[in-house]
C-alpha positions as CSV (number, residue, x, y, z in Angstrom):
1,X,117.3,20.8,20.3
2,X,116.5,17.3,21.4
3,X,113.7,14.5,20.7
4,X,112.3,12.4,23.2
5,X,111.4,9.0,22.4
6,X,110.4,5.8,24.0
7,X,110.0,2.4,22.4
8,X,107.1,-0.1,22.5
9,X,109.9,-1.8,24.2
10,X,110.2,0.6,27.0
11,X,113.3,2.3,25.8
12,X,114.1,5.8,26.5
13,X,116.2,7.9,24.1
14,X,116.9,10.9,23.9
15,X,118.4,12.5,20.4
16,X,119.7,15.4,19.5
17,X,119.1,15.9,15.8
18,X,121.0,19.6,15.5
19,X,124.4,16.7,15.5
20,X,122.6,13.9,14.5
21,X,123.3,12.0,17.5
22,X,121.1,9.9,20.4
23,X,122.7,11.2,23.6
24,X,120.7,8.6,26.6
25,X,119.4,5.4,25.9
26,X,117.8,4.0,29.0
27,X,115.7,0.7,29.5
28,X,112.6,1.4,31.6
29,X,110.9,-0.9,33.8
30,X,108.2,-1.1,31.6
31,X,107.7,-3.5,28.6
32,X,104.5,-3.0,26.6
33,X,104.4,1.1,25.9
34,X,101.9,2.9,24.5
35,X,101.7,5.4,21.7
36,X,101.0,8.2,22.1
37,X,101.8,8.5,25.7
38,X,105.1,9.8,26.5
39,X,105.5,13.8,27.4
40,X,107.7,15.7,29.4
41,X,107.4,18.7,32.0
42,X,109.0,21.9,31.5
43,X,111.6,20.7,34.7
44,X,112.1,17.9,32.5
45,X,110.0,14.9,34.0
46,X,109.1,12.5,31.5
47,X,105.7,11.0,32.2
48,X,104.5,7.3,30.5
49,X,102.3,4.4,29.9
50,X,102.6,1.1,29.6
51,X,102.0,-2.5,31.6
52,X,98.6,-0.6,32.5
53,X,100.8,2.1,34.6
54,X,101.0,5.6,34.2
55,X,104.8,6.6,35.1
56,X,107.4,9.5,36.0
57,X,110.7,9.7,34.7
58,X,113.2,12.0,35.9
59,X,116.1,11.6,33.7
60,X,118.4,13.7,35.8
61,X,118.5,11.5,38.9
62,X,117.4,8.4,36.8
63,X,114.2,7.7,39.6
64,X,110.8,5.7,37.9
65,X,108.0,6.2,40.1
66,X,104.6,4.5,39.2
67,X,102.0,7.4,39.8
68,X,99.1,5.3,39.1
69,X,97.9,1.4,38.3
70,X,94.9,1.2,35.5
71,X,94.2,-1.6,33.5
72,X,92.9,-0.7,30.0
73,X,95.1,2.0,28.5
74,X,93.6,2.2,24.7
75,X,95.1,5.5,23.9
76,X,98.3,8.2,25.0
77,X,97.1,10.8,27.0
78,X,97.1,14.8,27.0
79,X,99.2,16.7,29.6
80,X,97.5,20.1,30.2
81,X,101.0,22.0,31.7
82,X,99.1,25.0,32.5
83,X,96.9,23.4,35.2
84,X,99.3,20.5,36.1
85,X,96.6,17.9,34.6
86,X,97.4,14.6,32.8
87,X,93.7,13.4,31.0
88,X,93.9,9.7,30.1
89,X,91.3,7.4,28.4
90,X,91.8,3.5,30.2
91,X,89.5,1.3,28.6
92,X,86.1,3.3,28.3
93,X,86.7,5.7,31.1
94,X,88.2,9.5,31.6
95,X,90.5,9.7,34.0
96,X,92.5,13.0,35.4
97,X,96.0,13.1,37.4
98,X,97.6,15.7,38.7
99,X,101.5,16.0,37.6
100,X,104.1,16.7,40.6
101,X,107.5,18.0,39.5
């Protein structure tokens, strides 16, 4: 029963709204986030944009990878879980990248 959340900031949280309480708070090394582009993997890998980066969170070890540099990020992104896909719109373009848990 939790909601994952990230600031325009770059601040993770985590909350748990069955006891009304936020359980992680973590600053990312990332400053300028966009919305809507936060989702996480069913092995619980957040994935990210912001600073024109797509990013990898793994809360459980607490490791930031940068999985790719764009400039241009516009709008969020889809994850397609099914077929391990992240489809992103930088700027003008499509772009596709597969997710690695």
């Amino acid at each position: 029963d939790l909601i994952y959340g990230l600031t325009g900031e770059g601040y993770l949280f985590v909350y748990d709204y069955t006891n009304n309480v936020v359980t992680t708070v973590k600053k990312l090394p990332v400053n300028h986030t966009i919305w809507p582009a936060m989702d996480i993997t069913d092995k619980g890998i957040i994935y990210g944009a912001g600073d024109d980066k797509l990013f990898r969170y793994d809360l459980d070890k607490d490791r930031f990878d940068v999985v790719a540099e764009t400039s241009g990020w516009v709008l969020g992104f889809y994850m397609d879980k099914k077929n391990n896909k992240i489809y992103g719109t930088p700027g003008a373009r499509l772009v596709c990248y597969d997710i690695e848990d």
